[in-house]
C-alpha positions in Angstrom: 208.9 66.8 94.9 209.8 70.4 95.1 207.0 73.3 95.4 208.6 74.3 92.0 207.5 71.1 90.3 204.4 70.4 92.2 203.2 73.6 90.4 204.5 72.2 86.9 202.4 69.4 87.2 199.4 71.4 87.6 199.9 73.7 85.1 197.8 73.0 81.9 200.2 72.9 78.9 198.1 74.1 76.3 200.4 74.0 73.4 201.4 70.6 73.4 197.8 69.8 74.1 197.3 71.6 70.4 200.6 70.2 69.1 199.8 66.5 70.3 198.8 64.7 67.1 197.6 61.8 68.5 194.4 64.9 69.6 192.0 65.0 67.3 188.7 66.6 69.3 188.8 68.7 72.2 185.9 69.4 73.9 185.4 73.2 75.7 183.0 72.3 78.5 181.1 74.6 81.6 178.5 76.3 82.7 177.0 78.9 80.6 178.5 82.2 80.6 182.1 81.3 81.3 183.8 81.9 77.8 183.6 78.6 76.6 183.4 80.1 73.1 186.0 82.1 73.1 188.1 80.1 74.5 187.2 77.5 71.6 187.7 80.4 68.9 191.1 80.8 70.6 192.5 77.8 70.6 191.0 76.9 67.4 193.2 80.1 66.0 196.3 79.3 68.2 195.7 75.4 66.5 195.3 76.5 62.9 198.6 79.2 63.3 201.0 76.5 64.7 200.2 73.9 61.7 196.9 71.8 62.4 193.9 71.6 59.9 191.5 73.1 62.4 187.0 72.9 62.5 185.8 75.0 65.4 181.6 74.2 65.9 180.6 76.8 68.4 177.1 76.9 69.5 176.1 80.5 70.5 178.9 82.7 69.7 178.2 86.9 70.4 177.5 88.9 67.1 181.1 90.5 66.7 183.0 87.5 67.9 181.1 85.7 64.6 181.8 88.3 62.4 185.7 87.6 63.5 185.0 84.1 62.0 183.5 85.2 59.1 179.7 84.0 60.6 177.7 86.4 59.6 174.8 84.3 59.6 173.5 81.2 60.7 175.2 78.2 59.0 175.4 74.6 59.4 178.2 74.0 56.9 182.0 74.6 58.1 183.5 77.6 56.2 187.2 78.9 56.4 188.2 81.9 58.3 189.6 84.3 56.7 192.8 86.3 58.1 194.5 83.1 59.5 198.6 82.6 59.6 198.9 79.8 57.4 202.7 80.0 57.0 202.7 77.1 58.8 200.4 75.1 57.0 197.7 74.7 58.9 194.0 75.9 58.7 190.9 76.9 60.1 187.3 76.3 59.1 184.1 77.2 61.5 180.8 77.3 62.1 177.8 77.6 64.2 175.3 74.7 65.3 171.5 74.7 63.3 169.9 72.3 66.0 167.2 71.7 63.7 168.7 71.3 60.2 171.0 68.9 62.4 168.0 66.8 63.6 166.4 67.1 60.2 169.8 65.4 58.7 169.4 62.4 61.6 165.9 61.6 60.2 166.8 61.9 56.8 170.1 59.7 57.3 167.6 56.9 59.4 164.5 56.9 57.6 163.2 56.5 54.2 162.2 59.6 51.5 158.7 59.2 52.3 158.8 58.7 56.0 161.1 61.5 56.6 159.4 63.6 54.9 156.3 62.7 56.9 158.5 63.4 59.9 159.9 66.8 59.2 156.4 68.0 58.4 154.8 66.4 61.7 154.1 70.2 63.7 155.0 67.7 66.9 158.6 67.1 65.3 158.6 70.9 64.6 158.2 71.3 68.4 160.7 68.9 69.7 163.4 69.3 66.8 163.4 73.3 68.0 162.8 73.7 71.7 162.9 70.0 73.7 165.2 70.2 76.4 168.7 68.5 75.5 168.1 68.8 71.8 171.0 71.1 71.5 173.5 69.6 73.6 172.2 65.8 71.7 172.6 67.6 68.2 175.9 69.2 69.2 177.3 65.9 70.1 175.7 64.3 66.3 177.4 66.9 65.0 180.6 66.1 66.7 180.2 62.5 65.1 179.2 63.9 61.7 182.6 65.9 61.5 184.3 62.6 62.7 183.0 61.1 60.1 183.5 63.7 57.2 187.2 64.2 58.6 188.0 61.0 58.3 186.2 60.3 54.8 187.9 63.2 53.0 191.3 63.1 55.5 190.5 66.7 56.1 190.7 68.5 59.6 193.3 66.9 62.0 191.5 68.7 65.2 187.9 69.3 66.1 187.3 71.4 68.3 183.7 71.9 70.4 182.2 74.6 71.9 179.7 72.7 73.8 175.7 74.6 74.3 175.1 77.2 77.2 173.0 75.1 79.7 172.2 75.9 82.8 174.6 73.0 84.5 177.2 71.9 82.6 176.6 68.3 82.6 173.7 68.5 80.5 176.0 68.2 77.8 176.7 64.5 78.9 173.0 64.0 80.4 171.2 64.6 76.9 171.6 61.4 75.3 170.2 59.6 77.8 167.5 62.5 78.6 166.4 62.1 75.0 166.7 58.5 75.3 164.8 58.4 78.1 161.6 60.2 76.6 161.9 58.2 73.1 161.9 55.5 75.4 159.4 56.4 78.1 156.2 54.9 79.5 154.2 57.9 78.1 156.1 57.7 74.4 155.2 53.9 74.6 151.5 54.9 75.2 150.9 56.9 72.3 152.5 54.3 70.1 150.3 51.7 70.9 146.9 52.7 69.2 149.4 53.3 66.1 151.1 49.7 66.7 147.2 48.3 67.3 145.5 49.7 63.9 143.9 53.1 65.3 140.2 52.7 66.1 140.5 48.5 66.0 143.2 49.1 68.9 140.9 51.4 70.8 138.0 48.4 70.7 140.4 46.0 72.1 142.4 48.3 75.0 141.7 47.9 78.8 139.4 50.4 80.0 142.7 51.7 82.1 144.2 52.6 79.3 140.9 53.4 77.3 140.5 55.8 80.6 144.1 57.0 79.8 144.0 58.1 76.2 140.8 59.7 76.6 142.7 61.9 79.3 145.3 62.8 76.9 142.9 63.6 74.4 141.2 66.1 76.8 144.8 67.5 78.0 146.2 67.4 74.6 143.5 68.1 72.4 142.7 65.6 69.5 144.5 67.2 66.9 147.9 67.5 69.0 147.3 63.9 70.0 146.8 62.9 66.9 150.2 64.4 65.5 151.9 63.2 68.4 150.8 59.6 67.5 152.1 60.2 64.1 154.9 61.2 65.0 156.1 58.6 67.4 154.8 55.9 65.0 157.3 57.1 62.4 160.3 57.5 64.5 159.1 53.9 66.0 161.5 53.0 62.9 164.6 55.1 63.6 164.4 55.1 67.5 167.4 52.5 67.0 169.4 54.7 65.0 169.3 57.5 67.5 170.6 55.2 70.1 173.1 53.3 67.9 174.8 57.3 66.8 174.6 58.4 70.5 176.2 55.7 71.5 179.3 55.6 69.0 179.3 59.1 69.9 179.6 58.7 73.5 182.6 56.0 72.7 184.1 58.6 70.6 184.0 60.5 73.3 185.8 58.4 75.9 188.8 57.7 73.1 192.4 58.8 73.8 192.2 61.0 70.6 189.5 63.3 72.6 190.6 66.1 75.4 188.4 67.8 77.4 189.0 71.1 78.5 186.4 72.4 81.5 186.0 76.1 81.2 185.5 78.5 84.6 185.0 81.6 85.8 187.0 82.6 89.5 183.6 82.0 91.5 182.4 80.1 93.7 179.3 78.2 91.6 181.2 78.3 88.5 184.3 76.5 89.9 181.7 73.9 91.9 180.5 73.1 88.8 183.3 72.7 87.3 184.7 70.1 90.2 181.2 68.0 89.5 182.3 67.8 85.7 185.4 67.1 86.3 184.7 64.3 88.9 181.6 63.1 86.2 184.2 62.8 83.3 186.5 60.4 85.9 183.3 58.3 86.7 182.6 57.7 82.9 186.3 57.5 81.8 186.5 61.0 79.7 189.8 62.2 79.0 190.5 65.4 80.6 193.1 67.8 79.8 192.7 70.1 82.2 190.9 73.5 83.5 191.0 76.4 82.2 190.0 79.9 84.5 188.7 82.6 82.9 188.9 86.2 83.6 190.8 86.4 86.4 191.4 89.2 87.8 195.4 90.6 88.5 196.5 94.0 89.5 199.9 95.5 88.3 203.2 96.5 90.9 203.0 95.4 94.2 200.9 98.0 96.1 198.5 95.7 98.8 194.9 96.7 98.9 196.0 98.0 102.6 198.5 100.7 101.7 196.4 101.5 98.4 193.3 102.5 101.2 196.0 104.4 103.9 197.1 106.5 100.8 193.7 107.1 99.8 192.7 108.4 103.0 195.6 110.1 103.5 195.6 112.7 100.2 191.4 112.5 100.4 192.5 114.2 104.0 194.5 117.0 101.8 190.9 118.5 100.3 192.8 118.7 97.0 191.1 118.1 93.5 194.0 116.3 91.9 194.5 114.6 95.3 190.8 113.5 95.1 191.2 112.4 91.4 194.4 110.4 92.7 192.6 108.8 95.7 189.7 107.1 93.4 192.5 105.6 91.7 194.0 104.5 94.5 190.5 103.1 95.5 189.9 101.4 92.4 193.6 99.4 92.5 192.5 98.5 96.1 189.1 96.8 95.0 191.1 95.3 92.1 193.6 93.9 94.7 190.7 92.2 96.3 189.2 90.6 93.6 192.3 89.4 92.8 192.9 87.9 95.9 189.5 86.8 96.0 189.9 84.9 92.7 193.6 83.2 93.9 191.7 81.9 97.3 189.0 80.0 95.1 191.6 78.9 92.6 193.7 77.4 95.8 190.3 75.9 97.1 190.0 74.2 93.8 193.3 73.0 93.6 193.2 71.5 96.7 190.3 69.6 96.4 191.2 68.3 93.0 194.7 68.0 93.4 194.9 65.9 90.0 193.8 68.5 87.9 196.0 70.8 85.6 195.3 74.6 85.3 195.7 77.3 83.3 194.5 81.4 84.1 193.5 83.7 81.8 193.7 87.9 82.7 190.2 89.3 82.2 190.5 91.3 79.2 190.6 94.9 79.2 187.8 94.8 76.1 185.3 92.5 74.3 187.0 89.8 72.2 185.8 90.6 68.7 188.4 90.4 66.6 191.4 87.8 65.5 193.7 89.9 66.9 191.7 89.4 70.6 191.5 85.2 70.1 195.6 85.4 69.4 195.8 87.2 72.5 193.4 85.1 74.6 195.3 82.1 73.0 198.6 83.1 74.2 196.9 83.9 77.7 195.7 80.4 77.8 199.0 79.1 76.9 200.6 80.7 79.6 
């Protein structure tokens, strides 16, 4: 194989990623603060210009890149962007994830009228609905199945796209399910449920002094009237605790289909790009599709003046005493610090590719401005498309 093509095959095609049909959801996934939203928004516009009925769910998108959308606030509900090509026929809807109007749908889809609305109005549901770790990355991926579903139903969008939550580590995305799971499921869930399974006070007459010893404990820790609603609580999603595993686990199928991509987002440093080689090797050990990687902000320098000469011609008109030769000499400076990060980001880039020699890659320029506009996603779009 020539050097030529060896380079092909690791170049991330992202056009006929967007033009594939047999692509239906592709997933943007990373580490917080990498652009996975952007990047989303911009292939979402790039999608809906070349033809495809796009619905782009971002999760935390900056003010003035949601005003682009037309997201001016909050909204669970996808709306259509205005300002799109649509020559070509395609479209673009959009919208931002409401973690808790999302969970409040799952009990209202799995329980009954009167035990869900028992549920939404438990102040322990309130709590764990809006702030339990891996309820936003667990609703994001409901919501992923909910547009499935919808998409399917009313043969609407042809591509969803995902901008997955900003977490700390980017598998969290993948770990929630069974995170939430987990606690549903845990020895401390299964001890609050039993005076409700038992019949309240009757249960307490007839329990081990152990656990006697234990509620009592929790009571103290807790408080009674905390303990009490997290009783409740449990009790009533006793009912539903199925459903919640059943819908994570169609979702996680749906997600190890041919018709879903993922595309891991990074930055050119050195944690960003590690954690992008533990998703990618995560997504081989559960059989996720991936498309391919996707580096953002990468810094390039224009002509070919090295970092050396840029410093010798510095020095050399900073040795002159001039003003203009001054003013020329912190440009010079600047184009040599530029030239470093640039050859800073290539050497990681490199790093990553040999270690992951599998994986397809496409660089995007950091951007001379913020990304506000539609005008910035069609030019981040064409970046990402090489």
């Amino acid at each position: 194989m020539t050097p030529a093509a060896a380079r092909a095959e690791r170049s991330l095609d992202i056009d006929a990623l967007l033009a594939d049909p047999a692509k239906r959801i592709i997933v943007c996934c990373g580490a917080g603060g990498v652009g996975k939203t952007t990047t989303a928004a911009a292939l979402g516009v790039r999608a809906a210009e070349a033809g495809r009925r796009v619905v782009v769910l971002t999760i935390d998108p900056a003010l003035r890149l949601a005003q682009s959308l037309g997201l001016n606030a909050l909204d669970n509900t996808p709306r259509p962007v205005a300002g799109i090509d649509t020559r070509s026929g395609g479209s673009m809807d959009a919208m931002m994830l409401d973690m808790k109007r999302t969970f409040d749908e799952v009990v209202e889809q799995h329980a009954s009228p009167e035990k869900a609305a028992s549920i939404l109005a438990n102040p322990f549901y309130v709590a764990v609905s809006s702030s339990f770790a891996g309820t936003q990355e667990y609703m994001a991926m409901e919501k992923l199945g909910q547009l499935r579903v919808q998409s399917q139903r009313e043969n609407g969008w042809d591509l969803i796209i995902v901008d997955t939550p900003p977490s700390r580590s980017a598998l969290d995305f993948l770990d929630a399910p069974k995170r939430l799971g987990s606690f549903l499921d845990g020895r401390f869930i299964r001890l609050l449920m039993a005076p409700a399974k038992a019949g309240g006070k009757a249960y307490l007459k007839a329990a081990s002094a152990t656990l006697s010893l234990a509620v009592g404990v929790m009571t103290k820790v807790l408080g009674g009237e905390l303990l009490r609603d997290v009783q409740t609580f449990v009790a009533a999603l006793d009912t539903m605790f199925g459903g919640f595993r059943e819908r994570a686990d169609q979702t996680y199928a749906l997600l190890q289909a041919p018709e879903t991509a993922f595309v891991v987002v990074a930055s050119p440093d050195r944690d960003a790009l590690r954690e992008a080689a533990f998703f990618v090797e995560r997504l081989g050990t559960e059989r996720m599709p991936l498309a391919g990687l996707v580096v953002n902000r990468v810094q390039r320098v224009a002509g070919s003046l090295s970092r050396g000469r840029a410093e010798d011609a510095a020095s050399a008109l900073e040795a002159t005493g001039a003003m203009r030769s001054s003013a020329s000499a912190d440009l010079l400076r600047l184009h040599a610090d530029l030239a470093t990060s640039a050859t800073r980001h290539q050497e990681l880039i490199s790093r990553f590719r040999v270690s992951n020699p599998g994986v397809a890659i496409t660089q995007v320029p950091a951007a001379a401005r913020d990304i506000h506009d539609l005008d910035g996603l069609r030019a981040v779009g064409a970046d990402l498309a090489g």
